[in-house]
N, C-alpha and C positions, 0 to 999 in steps of 0.2 A: 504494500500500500504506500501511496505516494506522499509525503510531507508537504505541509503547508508553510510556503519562505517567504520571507522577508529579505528582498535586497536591496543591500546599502553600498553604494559608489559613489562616487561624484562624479564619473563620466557618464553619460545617457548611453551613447557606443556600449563601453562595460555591462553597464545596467541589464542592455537588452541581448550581448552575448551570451550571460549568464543568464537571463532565464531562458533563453533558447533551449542552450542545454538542458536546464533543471524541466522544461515542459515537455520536453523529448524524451525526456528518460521518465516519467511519468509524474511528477509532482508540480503542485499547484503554488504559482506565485499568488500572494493573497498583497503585495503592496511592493511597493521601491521607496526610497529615501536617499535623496543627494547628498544629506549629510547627517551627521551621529545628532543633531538635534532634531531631525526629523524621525529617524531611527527609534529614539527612547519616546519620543509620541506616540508612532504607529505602533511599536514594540506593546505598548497598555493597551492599547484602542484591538488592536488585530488577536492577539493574542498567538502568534506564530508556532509553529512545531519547530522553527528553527531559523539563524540567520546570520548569512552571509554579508560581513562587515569588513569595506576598505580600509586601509587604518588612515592614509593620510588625506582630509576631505577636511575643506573651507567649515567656520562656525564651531565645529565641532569633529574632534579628529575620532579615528574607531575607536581607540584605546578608553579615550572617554566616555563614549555613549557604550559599548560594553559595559564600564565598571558599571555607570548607571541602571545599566537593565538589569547586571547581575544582582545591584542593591537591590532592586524591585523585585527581581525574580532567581533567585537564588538557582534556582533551576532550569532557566532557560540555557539553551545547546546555541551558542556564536562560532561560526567557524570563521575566521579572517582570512580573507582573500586576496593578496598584496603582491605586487611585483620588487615590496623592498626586501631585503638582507632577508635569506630564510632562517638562519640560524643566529640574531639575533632578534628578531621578532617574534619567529617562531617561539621561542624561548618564553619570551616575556608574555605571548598571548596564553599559553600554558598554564603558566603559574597566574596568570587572570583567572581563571578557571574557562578560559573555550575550550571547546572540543577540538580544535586543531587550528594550522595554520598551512595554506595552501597557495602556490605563484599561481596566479591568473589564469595564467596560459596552461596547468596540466589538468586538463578536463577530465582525464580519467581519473588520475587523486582525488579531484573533484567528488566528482560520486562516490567514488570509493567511502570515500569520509564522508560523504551526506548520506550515502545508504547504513554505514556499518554505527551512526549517532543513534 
């Protein structure tokens, strides 16, 4: 069964790459957010199965609008999606508590990690 996503980028392009993939592989986008301030709104209002969050985005960067959701939602699943540094990002989104961290571009880690959340 397919999970209901929330995704968050700041490029529209981005935005709409990924959910290409995520509606192809069977799960339902339920919202997008340009940036982590729109994220932590949708995030209450939606109420997501899960969500893909860019880290560096105008207003509100991922790293912040995670911590906030996780305050809210101790148990929401953020997988970050980033084309910076994998192994120090990676790193740091871990110990935020997501579920992983992922470059952009490898769409089968992609699912991989949004099927096995």
């Amino acid at each position: 069964m397919g999970k209901r996503i929330l995704v968050v980028d700041d490029s529209s392009m981005m935005r709409k790459m990924i959910e290409k993939l995520l509606v192809n592989s069977g799960h339902t986008i339920i919202g997008e957010a340009k940036n982590g301030a729109e994220a932590v709104e949708l995030y209450k209002n939606l109420k997501p199965d899960l969500v893909t969050m860019d880290i560096t985005m105008r207003e509100m960067d991922g790293i912040t609008a995670a911590k906030e959701i996780l305050h809210h939602d101790d148990a929401a699943q953020i997988i970050f999606l980033s084309n910076l540094d994998e192994e120090k990002y990676g790193s740091d989104a871990l110990q935020l508590g997501a579920v992983g961290y992922v470059n952009k571009r490898k769409s089968v880690e992609i699912l991989d990690l949004i099927n096995s959340a």
